[in-house]
ZALODO-891715 format. One record per atom (N, C-alpha, C, O): x, y, z; residue number from 1. Coordinates in pm, 1 decimal. Example, Ala and Ser with C-alpha at 12.3 -4.5 7.8 and 13.67 -1.06 7.14 Angstrom:
BEGIN
{xx = 1319.0, yy = -569.0, zz = 780.0, seq = 1};
{xx = 1230.0, yy = -450.0, zz = 780.0, seq = 1};
{xx = 1320.0, yy = -330.0, zz = 780.0, seq = 1};
{xx = 1423.6, yy = -331.9, zz = 846.5, seq = 1};
{xx = 1285.0, yy = -225.0, zz = 708.0, seq = 2};
{xx = 1367.0, yy = -106.0, zz = 714.0, seq = 2};
{xx = 1290.0, yy = 3.0, zz = 787.0, seq = 2};
{xx = 1340.9, yy = 113.8, zz = 803.9, seq = 2};
end
This chain:
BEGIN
{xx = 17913.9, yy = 20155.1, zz = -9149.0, seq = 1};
{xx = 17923.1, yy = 20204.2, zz = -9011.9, seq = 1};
{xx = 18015.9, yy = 20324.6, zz = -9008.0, seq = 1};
{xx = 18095.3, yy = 20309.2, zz = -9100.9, seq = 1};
{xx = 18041.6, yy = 20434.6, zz = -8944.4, seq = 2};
{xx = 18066.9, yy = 20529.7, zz = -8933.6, seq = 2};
{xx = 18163.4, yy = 20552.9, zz = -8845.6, seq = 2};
{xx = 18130.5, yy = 20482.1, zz = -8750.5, seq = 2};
{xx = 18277.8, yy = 20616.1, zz = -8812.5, seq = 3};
{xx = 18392.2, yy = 20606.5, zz = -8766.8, seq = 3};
{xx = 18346.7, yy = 20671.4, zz = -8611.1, seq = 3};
{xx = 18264.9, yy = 20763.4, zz = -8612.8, seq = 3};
{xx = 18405.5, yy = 20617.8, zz = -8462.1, seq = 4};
{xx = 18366.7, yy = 20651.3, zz = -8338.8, seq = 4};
{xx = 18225.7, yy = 20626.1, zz = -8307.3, seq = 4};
{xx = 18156.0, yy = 20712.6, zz = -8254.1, seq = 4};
{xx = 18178.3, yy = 20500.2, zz = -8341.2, seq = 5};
{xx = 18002.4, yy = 20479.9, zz = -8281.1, seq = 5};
{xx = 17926.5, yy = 20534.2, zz = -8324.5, seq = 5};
{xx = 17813.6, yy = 20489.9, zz = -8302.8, seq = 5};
{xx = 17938.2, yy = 20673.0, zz = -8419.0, seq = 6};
{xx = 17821.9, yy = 20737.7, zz = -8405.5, seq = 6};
{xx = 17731.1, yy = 20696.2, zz = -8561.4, seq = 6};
{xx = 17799.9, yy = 20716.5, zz = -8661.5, seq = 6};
{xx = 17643.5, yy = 20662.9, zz = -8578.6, seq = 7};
{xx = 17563.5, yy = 20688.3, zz = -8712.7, seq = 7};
{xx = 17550.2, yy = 20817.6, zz = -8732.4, seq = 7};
{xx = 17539.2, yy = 20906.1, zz = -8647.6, seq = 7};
{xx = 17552.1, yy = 20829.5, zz = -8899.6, seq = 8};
{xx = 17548.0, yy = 20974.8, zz = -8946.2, seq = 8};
{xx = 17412.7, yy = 21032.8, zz = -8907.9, seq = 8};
{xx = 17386.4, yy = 21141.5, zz = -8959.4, seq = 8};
{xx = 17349.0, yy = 20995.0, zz = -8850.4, seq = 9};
{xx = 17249.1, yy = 21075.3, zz = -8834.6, seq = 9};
{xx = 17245.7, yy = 21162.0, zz = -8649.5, seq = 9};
{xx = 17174.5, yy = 21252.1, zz = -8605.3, seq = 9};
{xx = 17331.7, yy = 21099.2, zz = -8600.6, seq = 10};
{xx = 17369.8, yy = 21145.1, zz = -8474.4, seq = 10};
{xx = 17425.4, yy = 21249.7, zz = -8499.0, seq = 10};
{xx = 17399.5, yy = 21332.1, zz = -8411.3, seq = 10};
{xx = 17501.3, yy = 21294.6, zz = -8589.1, seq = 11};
{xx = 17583.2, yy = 21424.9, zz = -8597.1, seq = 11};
{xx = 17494.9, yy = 21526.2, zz = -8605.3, seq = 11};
{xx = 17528.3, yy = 21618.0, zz = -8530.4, seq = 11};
{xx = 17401.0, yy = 21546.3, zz = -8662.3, seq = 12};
{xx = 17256.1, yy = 21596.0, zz = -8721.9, seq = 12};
{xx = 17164.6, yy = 21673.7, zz = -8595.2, seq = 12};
{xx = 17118.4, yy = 21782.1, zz = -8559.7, seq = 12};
{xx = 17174.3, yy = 21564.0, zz = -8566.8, seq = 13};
{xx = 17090.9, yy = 21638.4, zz = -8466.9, seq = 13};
{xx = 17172.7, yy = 21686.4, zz = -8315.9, seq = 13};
{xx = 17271.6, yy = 21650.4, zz = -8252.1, seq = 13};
{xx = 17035.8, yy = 21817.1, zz = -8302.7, seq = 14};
{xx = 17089.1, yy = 21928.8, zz = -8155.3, seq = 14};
{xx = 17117.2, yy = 21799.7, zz = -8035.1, seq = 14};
{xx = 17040.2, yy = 21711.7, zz = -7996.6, seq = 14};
{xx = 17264.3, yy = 21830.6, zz = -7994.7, seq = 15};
{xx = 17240.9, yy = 21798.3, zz = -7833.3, seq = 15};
{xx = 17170.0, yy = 21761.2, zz = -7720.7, seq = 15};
{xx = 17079.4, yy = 21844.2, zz = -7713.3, seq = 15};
{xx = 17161.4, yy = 21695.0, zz = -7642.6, seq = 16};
{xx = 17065.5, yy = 21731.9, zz = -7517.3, seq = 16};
{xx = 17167.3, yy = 21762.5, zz = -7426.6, seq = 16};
{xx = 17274.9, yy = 21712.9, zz = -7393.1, seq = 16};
{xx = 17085.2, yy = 21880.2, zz = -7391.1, seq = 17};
{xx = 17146.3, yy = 21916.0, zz = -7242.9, seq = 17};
{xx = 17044.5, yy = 21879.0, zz = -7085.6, seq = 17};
{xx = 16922.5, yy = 21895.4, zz = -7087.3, seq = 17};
{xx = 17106.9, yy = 21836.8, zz = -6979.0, seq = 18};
{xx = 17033.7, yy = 21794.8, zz = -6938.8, seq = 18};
{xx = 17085.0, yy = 21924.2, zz = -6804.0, seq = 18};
{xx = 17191.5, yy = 21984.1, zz = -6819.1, seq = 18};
{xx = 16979.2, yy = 21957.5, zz = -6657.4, seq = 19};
{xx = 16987.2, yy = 22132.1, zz = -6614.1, seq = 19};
{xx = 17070.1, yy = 21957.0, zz = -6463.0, seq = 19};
{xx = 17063.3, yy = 21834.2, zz = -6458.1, seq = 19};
{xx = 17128.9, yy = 22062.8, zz = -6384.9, seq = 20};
{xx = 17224.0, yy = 22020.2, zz = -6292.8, seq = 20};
{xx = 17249.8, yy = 22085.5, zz = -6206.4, seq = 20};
{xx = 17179.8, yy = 22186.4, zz = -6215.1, seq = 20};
{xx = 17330.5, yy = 22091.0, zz = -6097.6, seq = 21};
{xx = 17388.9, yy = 22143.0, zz = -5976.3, seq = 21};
{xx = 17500.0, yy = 22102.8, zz = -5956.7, seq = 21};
{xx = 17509.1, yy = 21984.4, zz = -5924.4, seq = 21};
{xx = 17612.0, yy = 22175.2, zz = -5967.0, seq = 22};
{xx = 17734.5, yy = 22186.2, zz = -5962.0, seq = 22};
{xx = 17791.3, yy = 22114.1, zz = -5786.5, seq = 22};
{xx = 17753.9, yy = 22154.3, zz = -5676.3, seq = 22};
{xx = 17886.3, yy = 22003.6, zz = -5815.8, seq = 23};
{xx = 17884.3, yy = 21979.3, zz = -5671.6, seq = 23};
{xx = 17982.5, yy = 22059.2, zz = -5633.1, seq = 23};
{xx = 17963.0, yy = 22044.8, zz = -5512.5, seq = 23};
{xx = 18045.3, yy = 22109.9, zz = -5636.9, seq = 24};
{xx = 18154.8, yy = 22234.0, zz = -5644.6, seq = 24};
{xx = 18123.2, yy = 22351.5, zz = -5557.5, seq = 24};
{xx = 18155.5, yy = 22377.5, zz = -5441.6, seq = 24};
{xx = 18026.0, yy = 22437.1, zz = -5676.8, seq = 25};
{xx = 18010.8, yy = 22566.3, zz = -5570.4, seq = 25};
{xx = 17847.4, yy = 22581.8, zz = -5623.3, seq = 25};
{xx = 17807.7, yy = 22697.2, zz = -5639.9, seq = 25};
{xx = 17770.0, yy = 22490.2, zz = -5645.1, seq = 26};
{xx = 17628.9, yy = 22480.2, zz = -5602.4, seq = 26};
{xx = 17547.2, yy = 22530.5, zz = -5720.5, seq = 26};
{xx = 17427.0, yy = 22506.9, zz = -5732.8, seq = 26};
{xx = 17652.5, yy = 22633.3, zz = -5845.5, seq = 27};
{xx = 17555.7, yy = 22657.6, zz = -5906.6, seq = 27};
{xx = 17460.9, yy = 22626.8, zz = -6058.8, seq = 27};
{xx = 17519.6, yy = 22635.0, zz = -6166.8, seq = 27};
{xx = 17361.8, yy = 22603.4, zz = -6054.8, seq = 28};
{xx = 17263.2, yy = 22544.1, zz = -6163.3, seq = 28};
{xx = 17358.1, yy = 22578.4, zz = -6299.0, seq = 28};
{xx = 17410.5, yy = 22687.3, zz = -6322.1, seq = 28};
{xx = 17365.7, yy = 22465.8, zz = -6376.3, seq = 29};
{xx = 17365.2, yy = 22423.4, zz = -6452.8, seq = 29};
{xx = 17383.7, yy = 22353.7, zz = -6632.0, seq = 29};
{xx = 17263.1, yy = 22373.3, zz = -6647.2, seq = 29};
{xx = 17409.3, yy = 22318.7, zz = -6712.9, seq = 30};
{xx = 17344.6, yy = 22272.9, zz = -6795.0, seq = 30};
{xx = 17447.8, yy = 22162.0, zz = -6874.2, seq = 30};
{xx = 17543.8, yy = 22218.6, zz = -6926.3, seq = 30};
{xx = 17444.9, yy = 22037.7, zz = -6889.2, seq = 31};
{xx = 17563.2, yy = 21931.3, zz = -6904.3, seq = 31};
{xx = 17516.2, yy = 21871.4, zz = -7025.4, seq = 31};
{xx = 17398.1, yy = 21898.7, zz = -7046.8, seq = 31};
{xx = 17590.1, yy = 21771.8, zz = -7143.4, seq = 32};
{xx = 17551.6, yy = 21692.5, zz = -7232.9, seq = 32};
{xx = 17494.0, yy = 21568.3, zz = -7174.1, seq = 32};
{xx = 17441.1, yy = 21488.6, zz = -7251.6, seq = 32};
{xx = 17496.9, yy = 21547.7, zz = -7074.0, seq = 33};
{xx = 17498.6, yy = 21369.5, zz = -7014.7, seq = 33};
{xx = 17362.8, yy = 21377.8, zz = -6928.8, seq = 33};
{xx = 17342.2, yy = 21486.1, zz = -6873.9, seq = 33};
{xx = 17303.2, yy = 21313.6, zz = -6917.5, seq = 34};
{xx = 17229.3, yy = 21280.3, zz = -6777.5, seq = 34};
{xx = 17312.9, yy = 21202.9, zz = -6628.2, seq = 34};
{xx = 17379.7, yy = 21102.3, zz = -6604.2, seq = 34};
{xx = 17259.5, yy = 21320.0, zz = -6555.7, seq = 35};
{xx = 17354.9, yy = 21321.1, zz = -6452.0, seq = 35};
{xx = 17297.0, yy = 21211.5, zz = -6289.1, seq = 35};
{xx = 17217.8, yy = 21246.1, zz = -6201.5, seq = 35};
{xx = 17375.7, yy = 21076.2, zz = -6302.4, seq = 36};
{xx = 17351.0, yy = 21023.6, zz = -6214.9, seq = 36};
{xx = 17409.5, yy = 21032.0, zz = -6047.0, seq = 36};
{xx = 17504.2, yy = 21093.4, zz = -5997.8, seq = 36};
{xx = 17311.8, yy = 20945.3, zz = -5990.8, seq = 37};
{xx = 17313.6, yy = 20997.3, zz = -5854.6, seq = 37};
{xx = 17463.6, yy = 20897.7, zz = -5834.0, seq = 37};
{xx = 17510.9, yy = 20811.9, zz = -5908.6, seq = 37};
{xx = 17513.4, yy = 20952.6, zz = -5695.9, seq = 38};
{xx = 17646.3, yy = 20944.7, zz = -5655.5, seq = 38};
{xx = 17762.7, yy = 20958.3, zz = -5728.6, seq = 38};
{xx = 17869.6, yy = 20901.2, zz = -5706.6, seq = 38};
{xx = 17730.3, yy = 21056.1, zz = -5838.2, seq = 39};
{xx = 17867.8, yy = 21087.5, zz = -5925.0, seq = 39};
{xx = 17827.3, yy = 21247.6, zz = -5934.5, seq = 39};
{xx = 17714.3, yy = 21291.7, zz = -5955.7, seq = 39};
{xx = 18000.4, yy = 21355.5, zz = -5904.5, seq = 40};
{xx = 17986.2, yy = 21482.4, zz = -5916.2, seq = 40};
{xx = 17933.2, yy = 21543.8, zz = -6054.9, seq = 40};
{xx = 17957.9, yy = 21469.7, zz = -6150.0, seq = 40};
{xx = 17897.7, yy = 21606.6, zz = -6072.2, seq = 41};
{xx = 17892.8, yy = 21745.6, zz = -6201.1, seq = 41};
{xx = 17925.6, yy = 21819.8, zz = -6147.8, seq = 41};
{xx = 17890.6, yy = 21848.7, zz = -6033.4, seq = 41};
{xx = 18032.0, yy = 21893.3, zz = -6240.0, seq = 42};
{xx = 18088.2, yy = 22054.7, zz = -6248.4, seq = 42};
{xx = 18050.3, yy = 22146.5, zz = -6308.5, seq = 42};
{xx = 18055.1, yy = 22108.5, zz = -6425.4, seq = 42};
{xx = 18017.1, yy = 22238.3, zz = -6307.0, seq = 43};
{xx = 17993.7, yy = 22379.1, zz = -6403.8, seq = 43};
{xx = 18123.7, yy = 22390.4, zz = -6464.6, seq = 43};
{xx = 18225.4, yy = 22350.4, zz = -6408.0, seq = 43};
{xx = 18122.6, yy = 22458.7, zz = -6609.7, seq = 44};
{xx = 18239.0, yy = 22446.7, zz = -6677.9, seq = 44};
{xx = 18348.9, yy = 22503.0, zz = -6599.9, seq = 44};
{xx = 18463.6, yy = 22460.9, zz = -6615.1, seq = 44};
{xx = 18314.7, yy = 22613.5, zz = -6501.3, seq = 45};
{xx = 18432.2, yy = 22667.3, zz = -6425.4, seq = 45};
{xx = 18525.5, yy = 22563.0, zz = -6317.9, seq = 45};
{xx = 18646.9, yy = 22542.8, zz = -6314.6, seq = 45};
{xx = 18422.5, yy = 22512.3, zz = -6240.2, seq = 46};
{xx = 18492.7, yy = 22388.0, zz = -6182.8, seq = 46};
{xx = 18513.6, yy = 22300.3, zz = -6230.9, seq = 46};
{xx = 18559.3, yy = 22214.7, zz = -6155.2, seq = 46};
{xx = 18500.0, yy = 22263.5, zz = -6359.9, seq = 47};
{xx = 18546.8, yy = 22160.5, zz = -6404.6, seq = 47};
{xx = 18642.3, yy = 22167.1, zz = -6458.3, seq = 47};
{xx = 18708.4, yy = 22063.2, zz = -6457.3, seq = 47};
{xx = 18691.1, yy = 22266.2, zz = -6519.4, seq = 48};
{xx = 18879.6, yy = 22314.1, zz = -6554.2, seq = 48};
{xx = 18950.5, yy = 22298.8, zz = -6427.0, seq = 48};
{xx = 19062.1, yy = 22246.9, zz = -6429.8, seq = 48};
{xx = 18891.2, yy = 22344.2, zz = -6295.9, seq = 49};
{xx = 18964.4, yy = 22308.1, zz = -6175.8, seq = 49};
{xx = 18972.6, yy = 22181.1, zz = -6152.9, seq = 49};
{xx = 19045.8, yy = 22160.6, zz = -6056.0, seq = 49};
{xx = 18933.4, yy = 22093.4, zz = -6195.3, seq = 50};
{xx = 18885.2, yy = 21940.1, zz = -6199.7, seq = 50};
{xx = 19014.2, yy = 21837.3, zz = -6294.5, seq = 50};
{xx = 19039.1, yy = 21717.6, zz = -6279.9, seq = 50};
{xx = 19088.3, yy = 21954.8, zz = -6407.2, seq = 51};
{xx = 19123.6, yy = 21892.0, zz = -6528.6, seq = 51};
{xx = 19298.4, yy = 21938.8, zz = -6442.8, seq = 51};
{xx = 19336.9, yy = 22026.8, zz = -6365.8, seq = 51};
{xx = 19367.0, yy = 21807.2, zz = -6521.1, seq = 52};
{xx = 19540.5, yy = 21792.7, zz = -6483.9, seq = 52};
{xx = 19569.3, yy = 21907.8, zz = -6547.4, seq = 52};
{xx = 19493.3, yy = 21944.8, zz = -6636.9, seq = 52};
{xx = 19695.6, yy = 21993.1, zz = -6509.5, seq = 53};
{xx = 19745.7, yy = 22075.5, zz = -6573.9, seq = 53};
{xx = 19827.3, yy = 21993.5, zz = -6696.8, seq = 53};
{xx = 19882.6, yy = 22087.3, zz = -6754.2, seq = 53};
{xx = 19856.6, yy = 21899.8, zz = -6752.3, seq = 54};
{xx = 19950.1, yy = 21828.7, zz = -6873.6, seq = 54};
{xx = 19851.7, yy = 21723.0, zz = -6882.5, seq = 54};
{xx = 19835.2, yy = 21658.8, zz = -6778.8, seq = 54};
{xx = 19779.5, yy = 21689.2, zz = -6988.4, seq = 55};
{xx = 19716.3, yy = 21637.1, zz = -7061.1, seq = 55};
{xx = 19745.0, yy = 21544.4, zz = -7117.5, seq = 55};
{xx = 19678.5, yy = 21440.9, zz = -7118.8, seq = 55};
{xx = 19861.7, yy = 21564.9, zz = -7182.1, seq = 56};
{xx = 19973.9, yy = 21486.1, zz = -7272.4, seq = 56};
{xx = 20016.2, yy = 21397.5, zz = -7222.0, seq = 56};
{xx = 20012.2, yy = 21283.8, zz = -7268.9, seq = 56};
{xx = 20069.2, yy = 21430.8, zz = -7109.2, seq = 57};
{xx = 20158.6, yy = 21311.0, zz = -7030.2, seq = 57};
{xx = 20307.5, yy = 21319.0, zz = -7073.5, seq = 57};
{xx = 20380.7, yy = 21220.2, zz = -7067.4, seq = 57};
{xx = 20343.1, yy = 21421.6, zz = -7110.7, seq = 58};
{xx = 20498.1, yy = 21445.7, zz = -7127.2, seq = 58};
{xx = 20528.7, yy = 21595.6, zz = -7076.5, seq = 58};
{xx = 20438.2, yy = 21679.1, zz = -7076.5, seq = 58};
{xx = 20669.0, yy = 21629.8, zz = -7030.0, seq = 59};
{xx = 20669.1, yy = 21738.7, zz = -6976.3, seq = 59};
{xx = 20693.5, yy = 21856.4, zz = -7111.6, seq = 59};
{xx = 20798.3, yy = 21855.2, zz = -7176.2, seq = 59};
{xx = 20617.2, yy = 21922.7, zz = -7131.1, seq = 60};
{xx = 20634.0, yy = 22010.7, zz = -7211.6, seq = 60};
{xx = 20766.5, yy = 22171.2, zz = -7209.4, seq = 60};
{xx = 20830.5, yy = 22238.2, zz = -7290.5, seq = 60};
{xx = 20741.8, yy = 22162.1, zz = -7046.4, seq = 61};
{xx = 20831.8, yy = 22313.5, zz = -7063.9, seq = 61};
{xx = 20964.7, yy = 22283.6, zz = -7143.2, seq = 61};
{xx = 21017.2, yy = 22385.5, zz = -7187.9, seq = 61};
{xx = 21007.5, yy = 22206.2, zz = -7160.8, seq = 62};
{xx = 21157.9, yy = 22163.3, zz = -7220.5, seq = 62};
{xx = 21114.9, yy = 22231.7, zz = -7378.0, seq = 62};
{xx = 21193.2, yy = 22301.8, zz = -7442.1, seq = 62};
{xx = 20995.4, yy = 22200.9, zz = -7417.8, seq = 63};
{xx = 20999.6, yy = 22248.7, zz = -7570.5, seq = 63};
{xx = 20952.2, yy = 22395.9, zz = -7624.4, seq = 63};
{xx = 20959.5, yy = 22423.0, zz = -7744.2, seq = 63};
end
């Protein structure tokens, strides 16, 4: 078995992208997931607006 779920043959092959509408600012598209009803999708732009500024969970400016 292969480390994180995936079988080696998943690595292999292309992506699917599946086409979308940004609930954000409306515009079309294109995501890894199939996108179900009553949950948002972002276009990569709104979706950085979407993401915490600290990731980490520790305050960084000190370092």
């Amino acid at each position: 078995m292969a480390y994180g779920g995936y079988r080696d043959n998943d690595r292999d092959r292309p992506k699917e992208f599946f086409d979308a509408v940004c609930s954000d600012c409306g515009k079309e598209c294109k995501v890894p997931f199939k996108p179900t009803q009553g949950r948002p999708v972002y276009c990569r732009d709104c979706f950085r607006k979407h993401q915490p500024d600290d990731r980490g969970g520790r305050d960084r400016s000190r370092f």
